[in-house]
C-alpha positions in Angstrom: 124.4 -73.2 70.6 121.7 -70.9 69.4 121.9 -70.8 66.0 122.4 -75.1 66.0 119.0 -74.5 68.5 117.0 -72.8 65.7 118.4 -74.6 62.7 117.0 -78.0 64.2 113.5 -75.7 65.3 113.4 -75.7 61.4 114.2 -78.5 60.4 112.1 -80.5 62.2 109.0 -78.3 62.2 107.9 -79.1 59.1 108.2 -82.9 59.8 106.3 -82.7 62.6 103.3 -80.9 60.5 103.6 -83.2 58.4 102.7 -85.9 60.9 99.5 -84.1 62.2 96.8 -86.5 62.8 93.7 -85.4 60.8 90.3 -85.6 62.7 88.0 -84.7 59.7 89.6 -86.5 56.6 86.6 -86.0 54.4 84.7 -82.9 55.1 85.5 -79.2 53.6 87.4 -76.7 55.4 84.4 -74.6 56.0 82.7 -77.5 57.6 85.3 -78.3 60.2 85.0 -76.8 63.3 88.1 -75.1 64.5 91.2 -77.1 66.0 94.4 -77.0 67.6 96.9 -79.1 67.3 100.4 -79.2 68.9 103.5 -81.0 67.0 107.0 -82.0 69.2 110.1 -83.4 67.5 113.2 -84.1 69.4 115.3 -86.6 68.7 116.3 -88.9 71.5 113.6 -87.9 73.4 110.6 -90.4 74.4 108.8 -90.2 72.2 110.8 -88.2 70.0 108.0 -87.4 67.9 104.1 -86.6 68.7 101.2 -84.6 67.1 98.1 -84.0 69.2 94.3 -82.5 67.1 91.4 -81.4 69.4 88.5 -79.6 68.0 86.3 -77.5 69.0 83.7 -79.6 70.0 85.8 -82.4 71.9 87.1 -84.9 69.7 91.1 -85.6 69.6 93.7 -87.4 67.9 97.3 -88.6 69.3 100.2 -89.9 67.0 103.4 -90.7 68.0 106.4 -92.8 66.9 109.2 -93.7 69.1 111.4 -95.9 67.5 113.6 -96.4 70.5 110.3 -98.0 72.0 110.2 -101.5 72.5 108.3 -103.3 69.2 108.3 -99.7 67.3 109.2 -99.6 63.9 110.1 -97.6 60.9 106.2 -96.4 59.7 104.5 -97.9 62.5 103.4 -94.6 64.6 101.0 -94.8 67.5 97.6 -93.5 67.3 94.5 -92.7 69.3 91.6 -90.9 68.8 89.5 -90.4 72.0 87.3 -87.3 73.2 88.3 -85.0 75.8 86.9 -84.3 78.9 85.1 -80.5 78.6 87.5 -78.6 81.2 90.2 -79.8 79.5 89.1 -78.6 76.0 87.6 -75.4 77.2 90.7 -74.3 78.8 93.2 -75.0 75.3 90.7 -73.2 73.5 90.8 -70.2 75.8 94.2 -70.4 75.8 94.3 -70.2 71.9 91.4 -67.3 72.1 94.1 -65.5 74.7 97.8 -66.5 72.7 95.7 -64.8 68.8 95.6 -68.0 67.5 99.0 -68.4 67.8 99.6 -65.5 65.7 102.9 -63.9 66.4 106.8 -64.5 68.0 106.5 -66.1 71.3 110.5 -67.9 71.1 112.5 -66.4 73.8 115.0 -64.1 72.4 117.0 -63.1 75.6 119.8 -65.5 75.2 120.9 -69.0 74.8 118.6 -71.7 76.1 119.3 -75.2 75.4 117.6 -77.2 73.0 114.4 -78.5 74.2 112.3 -79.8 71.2 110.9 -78.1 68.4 107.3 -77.2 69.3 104.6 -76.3 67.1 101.0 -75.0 67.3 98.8 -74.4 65.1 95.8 -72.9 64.8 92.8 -74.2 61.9 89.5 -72.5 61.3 88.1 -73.0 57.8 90.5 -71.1 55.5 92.5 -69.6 58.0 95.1 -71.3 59.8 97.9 -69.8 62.2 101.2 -71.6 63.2 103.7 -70.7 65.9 107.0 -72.7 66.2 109.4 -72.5 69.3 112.2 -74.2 71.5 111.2 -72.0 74.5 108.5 -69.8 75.5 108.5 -67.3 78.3 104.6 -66.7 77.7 102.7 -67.9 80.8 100.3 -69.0 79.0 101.7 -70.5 76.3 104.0 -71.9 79.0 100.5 -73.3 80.0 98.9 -74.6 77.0 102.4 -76.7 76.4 102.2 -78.4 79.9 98.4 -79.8 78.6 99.7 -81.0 75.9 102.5 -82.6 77.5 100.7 -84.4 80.2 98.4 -85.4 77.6 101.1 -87.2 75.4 102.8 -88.7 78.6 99.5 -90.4 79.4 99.1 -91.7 75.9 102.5 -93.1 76.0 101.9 -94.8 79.0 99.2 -96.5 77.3 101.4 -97.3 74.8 103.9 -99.1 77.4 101.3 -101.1 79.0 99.7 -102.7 75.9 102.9 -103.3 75.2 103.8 -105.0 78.9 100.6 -106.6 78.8 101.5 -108.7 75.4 104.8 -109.3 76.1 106.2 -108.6 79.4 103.7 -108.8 82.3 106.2 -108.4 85.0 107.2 -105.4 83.5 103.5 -103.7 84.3 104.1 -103.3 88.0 107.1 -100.7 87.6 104.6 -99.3 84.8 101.7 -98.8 87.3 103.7 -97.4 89.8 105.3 -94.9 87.7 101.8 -93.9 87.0 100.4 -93.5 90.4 103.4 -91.5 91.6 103.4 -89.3 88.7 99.4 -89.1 88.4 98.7 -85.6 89.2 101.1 -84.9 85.7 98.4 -86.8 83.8 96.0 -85.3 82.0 92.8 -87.0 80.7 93.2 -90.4 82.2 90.1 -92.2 81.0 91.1 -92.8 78.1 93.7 -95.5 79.6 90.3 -96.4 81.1 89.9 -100.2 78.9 93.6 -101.2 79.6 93.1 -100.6 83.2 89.8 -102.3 83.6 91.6 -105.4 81.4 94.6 -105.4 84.2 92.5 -104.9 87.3 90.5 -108.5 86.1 93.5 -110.4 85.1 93.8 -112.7 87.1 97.2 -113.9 85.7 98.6 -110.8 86.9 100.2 -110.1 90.5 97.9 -109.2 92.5 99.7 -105.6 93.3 100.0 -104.8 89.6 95.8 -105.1 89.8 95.5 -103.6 92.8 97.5 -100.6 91.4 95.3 -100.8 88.2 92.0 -100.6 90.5 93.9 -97.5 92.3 94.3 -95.5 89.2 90.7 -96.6 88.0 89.2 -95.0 91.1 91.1 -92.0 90.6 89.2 -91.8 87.5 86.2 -92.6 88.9 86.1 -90.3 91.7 87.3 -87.3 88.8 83.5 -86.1 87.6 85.3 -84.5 84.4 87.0 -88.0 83.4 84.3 -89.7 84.5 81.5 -88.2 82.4 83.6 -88.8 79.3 83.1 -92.3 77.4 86.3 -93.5 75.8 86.0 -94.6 71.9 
């Protein structure tokens, strides 16, 4: 079980790097400011694959591809770029500042664990860059720093599923929306679902309780002063 474990953790690391959305195509390394980025690949998961970039000074980049997903297809991964609320990005960069960059072992070596997704961060400042890949981490804080990036990507992927609903399946949004309130405290930066929501709340060709539920999450991001300082893009 362990050695299949790892030989997948290799495998699909480099994939996942490979995948990596890039938030400053055209300037120099020494003119990026530093980011983190976070890769996870496991097959049959949902998504199975997803890359998250934040930099230093707020702006972020999500990719997935999920081709169990309803319309997804072979090439055709999912991307946003948004910026992130302050707390958010101050915390994943102390975290980074705490964890050395990522430099270092942080897999759990104290027996067999089961297979939970490759997961890999990586540190970028100019020249230097640090990576760190692991199935599980008994690190508090890197225990942490996953969870963001988690909840991130699970709020990104409900965005996904409801501009999907939205064009093809309208009865389809109210499960959607409900999932989202129940599970709302595991999603991290919110206002960037902030458009979609709006464009449900004021359909009118919706059921009303699928707007009312839109209105509901809306005013959780309303009433959040973190989420709502930050202007989606």
């Amino acid at each position: 079980m362990l050695t299949r474990t790892l030989l997948t953790l290799l495998f699909l690391a480099p994939l996942a790097a490979a995948q990596t959305p890039t938030l400053h195509p055209n300037a120099s390394n020494n003119a990026k400011p530093p980011v983190v980025s976070f890769d996870f690949a496991f097959p049959g998961a949902n998504p199975g694959h997803y890359s998250l970039a934040i930099d230093s000074v707020g702006r972020a980049a999500y990719l997935s591809q999920d081709l169990e997903a309803p319309g997804a297809k072979l090439g055709d991964p999912y991307t946003v770029k948004y910026l992130i609320s302050e707390p958010t990005r101050a915390r994943i960069f102390q975290l980074a500042d705490e964890l050395h960059h990522f430099q270092g072992d942080f897999e759990f070596h104290g027996g067999r664990v089961a297979n939970m997704g490759a997961k890999t961060f990586t540190w970028s400042d100019g020249e230097k860059q640090h990576q760190t890949t692991f199935n599980y981490s008994p690190n508090p804080r890197m225990q942490e720093l996953t969870r963001i990036f988690q909840e991130i990507s699970a709020t990104m992927e409900h965005g996904r599923r409801l501009q999907f609903l939205l064009r093809y399946d309208k009865l389809g949004l109210d499960a959607e929306l409900k999932s989202m309130q129940a599970n709302v405290d595991q999603l991290a930066e919110l206002q960037v679902l902030e458009p979609i929501l709006q464009k449900l709340a004021a359909d009118t060709s919706l059921m009303n309780i699928s707007r009312h539920r839109a209105q509901r999450l809306l005013a959780v991001i309303h009433s959040t002063p973190a989420l709502r300082q930050v202007a989606p893009q």
